[in-house]
C-alpha positions as CSV (number, residue, x, y, z in Angstrom):
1,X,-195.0,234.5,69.9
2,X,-192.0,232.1,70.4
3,X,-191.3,229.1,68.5
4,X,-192.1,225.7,70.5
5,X,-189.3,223.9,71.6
6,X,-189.4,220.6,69.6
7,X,-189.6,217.2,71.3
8,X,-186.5,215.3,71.2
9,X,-185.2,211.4,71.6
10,X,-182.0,209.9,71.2
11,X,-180.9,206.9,69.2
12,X,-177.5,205.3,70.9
13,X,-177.5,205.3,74.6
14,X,-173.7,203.9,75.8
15,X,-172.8,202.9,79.2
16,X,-173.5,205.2,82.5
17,X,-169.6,205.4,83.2
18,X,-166.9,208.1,84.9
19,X,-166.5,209.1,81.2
20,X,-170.0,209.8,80.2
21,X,-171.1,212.6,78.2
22,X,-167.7,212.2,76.4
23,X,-165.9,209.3,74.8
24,X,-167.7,206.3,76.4
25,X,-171.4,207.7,76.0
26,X,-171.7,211.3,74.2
27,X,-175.5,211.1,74.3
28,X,-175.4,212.0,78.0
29,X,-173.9,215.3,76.6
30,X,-177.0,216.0,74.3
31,X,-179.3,214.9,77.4
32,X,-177.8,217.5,79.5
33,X,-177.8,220.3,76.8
34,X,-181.2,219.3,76.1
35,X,-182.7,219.4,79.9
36,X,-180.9,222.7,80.5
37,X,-182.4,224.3,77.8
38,X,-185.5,222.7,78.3
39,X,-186.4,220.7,75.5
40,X,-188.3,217.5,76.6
41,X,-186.6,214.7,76.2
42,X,-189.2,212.1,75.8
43,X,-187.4,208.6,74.9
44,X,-184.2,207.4,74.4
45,X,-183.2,203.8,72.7
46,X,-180.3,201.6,73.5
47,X,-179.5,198.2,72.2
48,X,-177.9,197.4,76.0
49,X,-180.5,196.7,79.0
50,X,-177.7,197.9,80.9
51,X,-177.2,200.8,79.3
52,X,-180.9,201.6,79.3
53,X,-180.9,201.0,83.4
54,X,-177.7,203.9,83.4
55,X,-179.8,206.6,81.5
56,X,-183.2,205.9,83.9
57,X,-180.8,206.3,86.9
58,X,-180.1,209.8,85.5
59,X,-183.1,210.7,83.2
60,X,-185.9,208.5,85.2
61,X,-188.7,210.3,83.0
62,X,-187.5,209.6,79.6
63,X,-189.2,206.2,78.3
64,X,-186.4,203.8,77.3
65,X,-186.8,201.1,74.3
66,X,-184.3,198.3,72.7
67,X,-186.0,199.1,69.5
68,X,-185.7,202.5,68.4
69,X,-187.9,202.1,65.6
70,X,-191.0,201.4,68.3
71,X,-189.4,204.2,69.9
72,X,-189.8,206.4,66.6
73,X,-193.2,205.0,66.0
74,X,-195.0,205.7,69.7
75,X,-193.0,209.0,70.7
76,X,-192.7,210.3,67.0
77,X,-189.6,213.1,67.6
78,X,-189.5,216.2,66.5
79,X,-186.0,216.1,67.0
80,X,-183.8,212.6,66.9
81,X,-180.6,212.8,68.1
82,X,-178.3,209.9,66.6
83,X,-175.5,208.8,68.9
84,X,-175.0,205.2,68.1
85,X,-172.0,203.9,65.8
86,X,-171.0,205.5,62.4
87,X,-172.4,202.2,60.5
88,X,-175.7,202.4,61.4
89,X,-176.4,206.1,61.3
90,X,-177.9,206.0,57.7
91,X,-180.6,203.8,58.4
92,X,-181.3,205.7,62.0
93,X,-181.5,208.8,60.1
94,X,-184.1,207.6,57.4
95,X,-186.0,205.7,60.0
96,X,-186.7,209.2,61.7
97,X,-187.5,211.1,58.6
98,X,-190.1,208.5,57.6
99,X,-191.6,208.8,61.7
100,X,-192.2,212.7,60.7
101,X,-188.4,214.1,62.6
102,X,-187.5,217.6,61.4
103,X,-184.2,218.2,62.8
104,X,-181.5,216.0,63.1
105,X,-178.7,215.7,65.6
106,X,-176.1,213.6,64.1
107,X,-172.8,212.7,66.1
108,X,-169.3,213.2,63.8
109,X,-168.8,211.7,61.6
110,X,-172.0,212.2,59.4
111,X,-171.0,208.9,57.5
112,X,-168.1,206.6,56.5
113,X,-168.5,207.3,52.6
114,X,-169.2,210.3,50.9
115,X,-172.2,208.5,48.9
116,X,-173.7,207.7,52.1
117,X,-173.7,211.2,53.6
118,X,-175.5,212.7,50.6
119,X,-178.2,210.1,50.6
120,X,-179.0,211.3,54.0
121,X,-178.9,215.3,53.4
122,X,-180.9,214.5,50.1
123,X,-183.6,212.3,52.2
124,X,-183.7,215.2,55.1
125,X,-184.1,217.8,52.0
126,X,-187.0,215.5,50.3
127,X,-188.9,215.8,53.9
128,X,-188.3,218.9,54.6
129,X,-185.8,218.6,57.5
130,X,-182.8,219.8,58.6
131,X,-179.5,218.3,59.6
132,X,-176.8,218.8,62.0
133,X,-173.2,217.5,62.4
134,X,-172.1,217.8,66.0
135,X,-168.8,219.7,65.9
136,X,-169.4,221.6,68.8
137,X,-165.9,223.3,69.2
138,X,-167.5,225.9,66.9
139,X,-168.7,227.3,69.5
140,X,-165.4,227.7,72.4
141,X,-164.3,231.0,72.1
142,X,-160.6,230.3,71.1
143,X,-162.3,229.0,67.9
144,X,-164.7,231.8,67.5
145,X,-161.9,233.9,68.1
146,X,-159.3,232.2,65.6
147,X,-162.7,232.2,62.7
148,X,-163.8,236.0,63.4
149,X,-160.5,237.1,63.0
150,X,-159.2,235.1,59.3
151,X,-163.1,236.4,58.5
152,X,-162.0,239.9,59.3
153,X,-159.0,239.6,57.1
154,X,-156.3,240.1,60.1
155,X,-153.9,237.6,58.9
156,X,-154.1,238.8,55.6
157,X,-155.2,236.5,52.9
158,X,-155.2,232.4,54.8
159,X,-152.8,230.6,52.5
160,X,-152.9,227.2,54.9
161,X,-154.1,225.5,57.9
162,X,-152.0,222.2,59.2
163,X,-153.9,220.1,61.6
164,X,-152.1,218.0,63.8
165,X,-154.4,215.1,65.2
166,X,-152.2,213.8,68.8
167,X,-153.6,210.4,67.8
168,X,-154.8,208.0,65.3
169,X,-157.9,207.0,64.0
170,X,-158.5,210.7,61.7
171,X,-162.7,209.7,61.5
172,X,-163.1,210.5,65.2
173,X,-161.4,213.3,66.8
174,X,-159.7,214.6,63.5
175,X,-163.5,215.4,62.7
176,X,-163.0,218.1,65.3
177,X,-159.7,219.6,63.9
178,X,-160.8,219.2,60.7
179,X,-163.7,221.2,60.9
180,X,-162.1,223.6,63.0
181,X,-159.7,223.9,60.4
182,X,-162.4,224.4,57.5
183,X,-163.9,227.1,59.3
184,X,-161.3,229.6,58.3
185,X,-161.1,228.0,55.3
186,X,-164.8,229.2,54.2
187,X,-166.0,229.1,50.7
188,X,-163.7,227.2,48.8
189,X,-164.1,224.1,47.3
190,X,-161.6,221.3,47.3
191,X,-160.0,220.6,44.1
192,X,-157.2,218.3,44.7
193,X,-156.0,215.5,47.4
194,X,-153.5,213.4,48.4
195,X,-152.8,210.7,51.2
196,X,-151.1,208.2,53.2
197,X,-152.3,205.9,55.6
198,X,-150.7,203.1,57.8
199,X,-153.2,200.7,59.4
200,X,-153.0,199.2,62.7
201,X,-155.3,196.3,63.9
202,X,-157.6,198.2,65.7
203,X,-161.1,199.1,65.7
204,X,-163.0,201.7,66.9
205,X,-167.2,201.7,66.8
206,X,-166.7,198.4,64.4
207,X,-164.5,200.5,61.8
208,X,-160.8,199.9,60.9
209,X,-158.5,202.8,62.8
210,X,-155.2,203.7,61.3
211,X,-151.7,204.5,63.2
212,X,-151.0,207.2,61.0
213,X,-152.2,209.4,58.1
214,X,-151.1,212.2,56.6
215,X,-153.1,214.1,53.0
216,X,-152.8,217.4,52.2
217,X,-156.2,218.6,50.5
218,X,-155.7,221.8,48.1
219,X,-158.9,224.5,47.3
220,X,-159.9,226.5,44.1
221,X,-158.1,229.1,45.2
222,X,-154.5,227.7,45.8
223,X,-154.8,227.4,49.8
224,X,-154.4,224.3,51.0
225,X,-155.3,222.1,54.1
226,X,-152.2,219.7,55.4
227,X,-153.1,217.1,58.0
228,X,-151.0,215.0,60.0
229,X,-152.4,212.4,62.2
230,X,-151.3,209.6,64.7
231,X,-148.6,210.8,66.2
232,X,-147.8,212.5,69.4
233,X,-146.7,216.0,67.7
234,X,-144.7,217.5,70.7
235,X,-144.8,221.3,70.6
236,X,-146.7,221.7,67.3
237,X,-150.5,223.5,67.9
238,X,-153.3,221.3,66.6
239,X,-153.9,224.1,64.5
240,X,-151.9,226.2,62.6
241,X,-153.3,228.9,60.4
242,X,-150.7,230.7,57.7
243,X,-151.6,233.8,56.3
244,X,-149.8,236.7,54.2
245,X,-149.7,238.7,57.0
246,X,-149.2,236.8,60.2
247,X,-150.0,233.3,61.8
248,X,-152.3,231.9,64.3
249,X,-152.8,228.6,66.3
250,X,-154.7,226.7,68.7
251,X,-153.3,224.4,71.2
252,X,-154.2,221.7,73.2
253,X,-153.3,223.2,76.2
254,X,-151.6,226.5,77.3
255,X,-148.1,226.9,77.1
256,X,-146.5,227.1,80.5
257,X,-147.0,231.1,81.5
258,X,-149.4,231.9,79.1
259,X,-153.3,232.4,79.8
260,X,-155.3,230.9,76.9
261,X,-154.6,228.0,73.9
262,X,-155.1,230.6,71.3
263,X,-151.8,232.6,70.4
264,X,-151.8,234.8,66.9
265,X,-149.5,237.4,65.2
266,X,-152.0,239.5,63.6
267,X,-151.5,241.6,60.7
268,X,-152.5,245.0,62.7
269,X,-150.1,243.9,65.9
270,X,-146.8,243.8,66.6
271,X,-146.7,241.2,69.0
272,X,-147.8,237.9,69.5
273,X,-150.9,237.9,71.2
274,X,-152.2,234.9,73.7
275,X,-155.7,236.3,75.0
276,X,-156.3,234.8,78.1
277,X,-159.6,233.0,78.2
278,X,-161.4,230.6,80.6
279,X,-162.3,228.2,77.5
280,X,-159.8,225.5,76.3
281,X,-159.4,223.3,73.7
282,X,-161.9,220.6,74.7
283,X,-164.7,222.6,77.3
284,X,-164.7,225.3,79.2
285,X,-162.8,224.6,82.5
286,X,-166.3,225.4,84.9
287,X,-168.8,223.7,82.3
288,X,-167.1,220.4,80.7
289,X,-170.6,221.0,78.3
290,X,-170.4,224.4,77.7
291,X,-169.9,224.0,73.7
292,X,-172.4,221.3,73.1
293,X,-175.5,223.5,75.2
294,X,-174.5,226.5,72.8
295,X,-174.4,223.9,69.4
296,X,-177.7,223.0,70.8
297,X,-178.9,226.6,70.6
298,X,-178.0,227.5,67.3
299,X,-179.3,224.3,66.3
300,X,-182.8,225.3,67.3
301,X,-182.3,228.8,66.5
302,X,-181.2,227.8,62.8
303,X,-184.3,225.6,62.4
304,X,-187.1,227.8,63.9
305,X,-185.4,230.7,61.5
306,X,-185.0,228.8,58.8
307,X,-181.4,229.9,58.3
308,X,-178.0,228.7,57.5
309,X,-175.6,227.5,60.0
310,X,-172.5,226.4,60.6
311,X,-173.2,223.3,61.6
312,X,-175.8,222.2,59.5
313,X,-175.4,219.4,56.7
314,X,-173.6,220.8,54.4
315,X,-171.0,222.3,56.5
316,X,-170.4,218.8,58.0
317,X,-170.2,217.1,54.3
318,X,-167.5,219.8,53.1
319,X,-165.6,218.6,56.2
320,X,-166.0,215.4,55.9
321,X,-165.2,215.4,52.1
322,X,-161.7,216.6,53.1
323,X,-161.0,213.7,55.8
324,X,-162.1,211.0,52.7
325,X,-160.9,212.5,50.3
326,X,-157.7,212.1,52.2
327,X,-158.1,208.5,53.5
328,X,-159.5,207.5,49.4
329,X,-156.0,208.8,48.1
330,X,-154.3,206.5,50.7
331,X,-156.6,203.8,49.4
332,X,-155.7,204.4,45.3
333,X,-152.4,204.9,46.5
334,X,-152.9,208.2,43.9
335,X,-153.7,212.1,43.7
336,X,-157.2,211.9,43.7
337,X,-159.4,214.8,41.8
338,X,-162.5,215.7,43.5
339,X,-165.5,216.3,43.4
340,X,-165.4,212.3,43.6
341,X,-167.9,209.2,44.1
342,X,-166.9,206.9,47.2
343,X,-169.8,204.2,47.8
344,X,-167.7,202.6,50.9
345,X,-165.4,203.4,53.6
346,X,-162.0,203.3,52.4
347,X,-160.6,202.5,56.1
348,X,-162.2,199.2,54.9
349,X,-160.3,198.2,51.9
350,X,-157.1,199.8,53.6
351,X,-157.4,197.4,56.3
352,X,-157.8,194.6,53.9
């Protein structure tokens, strides 16, 4: 007998705009991915009336609330999905463990400070519950392709990944390089980091943005992760992998003449290979939510099998680790040693 699909709400409702379901309101995403795989979605919370008058346009059978702890209470979740901004998240994610929740569905990044992430995978462990950082590019097959083939040993041994973010503010799409990047980079624990940060007056989700960082975080076994963020990098991929026996990247977009973003010389080739695939960088160019449905399906398939993932909590904190540990060096204005305590945000004290 199959598992039953869980019952799901969502915390963080934004606006019912041209750009939903991405930068302006990425809890349409997890509505879609949830309704086509056909787990109810039975409320959904949202500070804004407007915003809660959007989502019934589109979802006119979920119950909407302005207080998503009477949300939590009457509807009690199996699944909470936590799409409101990076500050509050903490206290969304406890409020659901203590309404009974048992997975949960948190946007990137998992927290602002590393103390604050473990609180919440230690509260989620305590009850019994799993959790889940939404980097959904996991799942487009240039990245499954780029992962399966450092796994398989085909550019020899990876010495180091640079990540070049086309923009600043590294907490919010850097999350998605970075944990790109960390997926070839599996097993090793960070050791060693250092960073640079120039802050603009911007603010993003109430948090501090910089114009430019750059850190370069080194592992246990002498591979390293460089990152580069805030500027426009011109012909560099987003991701380079080096290896002792060839290179591989992933690009934003495909170079003119070639069929796919991925492009690799692999140790058992000769030449460089560009596979030509119908998934990009961002989506797949048919289905703009092609990567969050399947993130959605592991999720539920790693929780009914109570199996790892790579997505799940931990993941996500080793990811995340890297990006602080990065921005922390910036804010000591030193190499910084890790494993390390960080009770607040360092974007805060950088910005002063």
């Amino acid at each position: 007998m199959s598992t039953p699909l869980p019952t799901a709400a969502i915390i963080g409702v934004g606006p019912n705009t041209a750009r939903k379901a991405g930068c302006d309101a990425i809890a349409y995403a997890h509505a879609y991915a949830l309704r086509d795989l056909g787990v109810p979605l039975v409320a959904a919370a949202a500070r804004s009336q407007a915003n809660r008058d959007g989502f019934a346009a589109e979802f006119p059978a979920v119950a909407l609330h302005a207080d998503y702890r009477a949300m939590l209470a009457r509807h009690r979740p199996q699944l909470v999905s936590i799409c409101a901004w990076p500050r509050d998240r903490e206290e969304m994610a406890l409020a659901a463990l203590e309404h009974g929740a048992r997975i949960l569905w948190i946007e990137k990044p998992l927290a602002l400070s590393l103390d604050c992430a473990r609180r919440i995978l230690a509260a989620a462990a305590k009850a019994g519950a799993r959790v889940f950082v939404h980097h959904q590019r996991r799942f487009g097959h240039p990245f499954t392709l780029l992962a399966e083939g450092c796994a398989a040993g085909r550019l020899g041994t990876v010495q180091s990944v640079t990540v070049n973010v086309p923009c600043p503010n590294l907490l919010d799409f850097g999350c998605h390089l970075v944990d790109a990047a960390m997926s070839v980079l599996p097993g090793r624990r960070a050791v060693r980091a250092w960073g640079s940060a120039v802050m603009s007056d911007q603010r993003h989700h109430q948090v501090p943005v910089e114009a430019e960082a750059q850190g370069t975080v080194w592992f246990d076994d002498g591979s390293r992760l460089v990152v580069d963020a805030g500027r426009d990098p011109g012909p560099q991929p987003a991701i380079r992998v080096d290896g002792s026996h060839g290179f591989a990247e992933l690009l934003l977009g495909p170079r003119p003449g070639e069929g796919g973003v991925l492009r690799a010389r692999w140790r058992d080739g000769a030449a460089l290979e560009v596979p030509a695939l119908n998934e990009n960088f961002h989506h797949d160019r048919i289905d703009r939510n092609l990567y969050v449905l399947r993130f959605l399906d592991e999720m539920l398939a790693a929780s009914a099998g109570n199996r790892p993932s790579c997505v799940d909590g931990a993941e996500g904190l080793r990811s995340l680790e890297a990006i602080l540990a990065i921005l922390e060096s910036a804010r000591r204005r030193a190499s910084l040693a890790l494993p390390f305590d960080q009770a607040e945000c360092p974007l805060d004290a950088l910005a002063g």
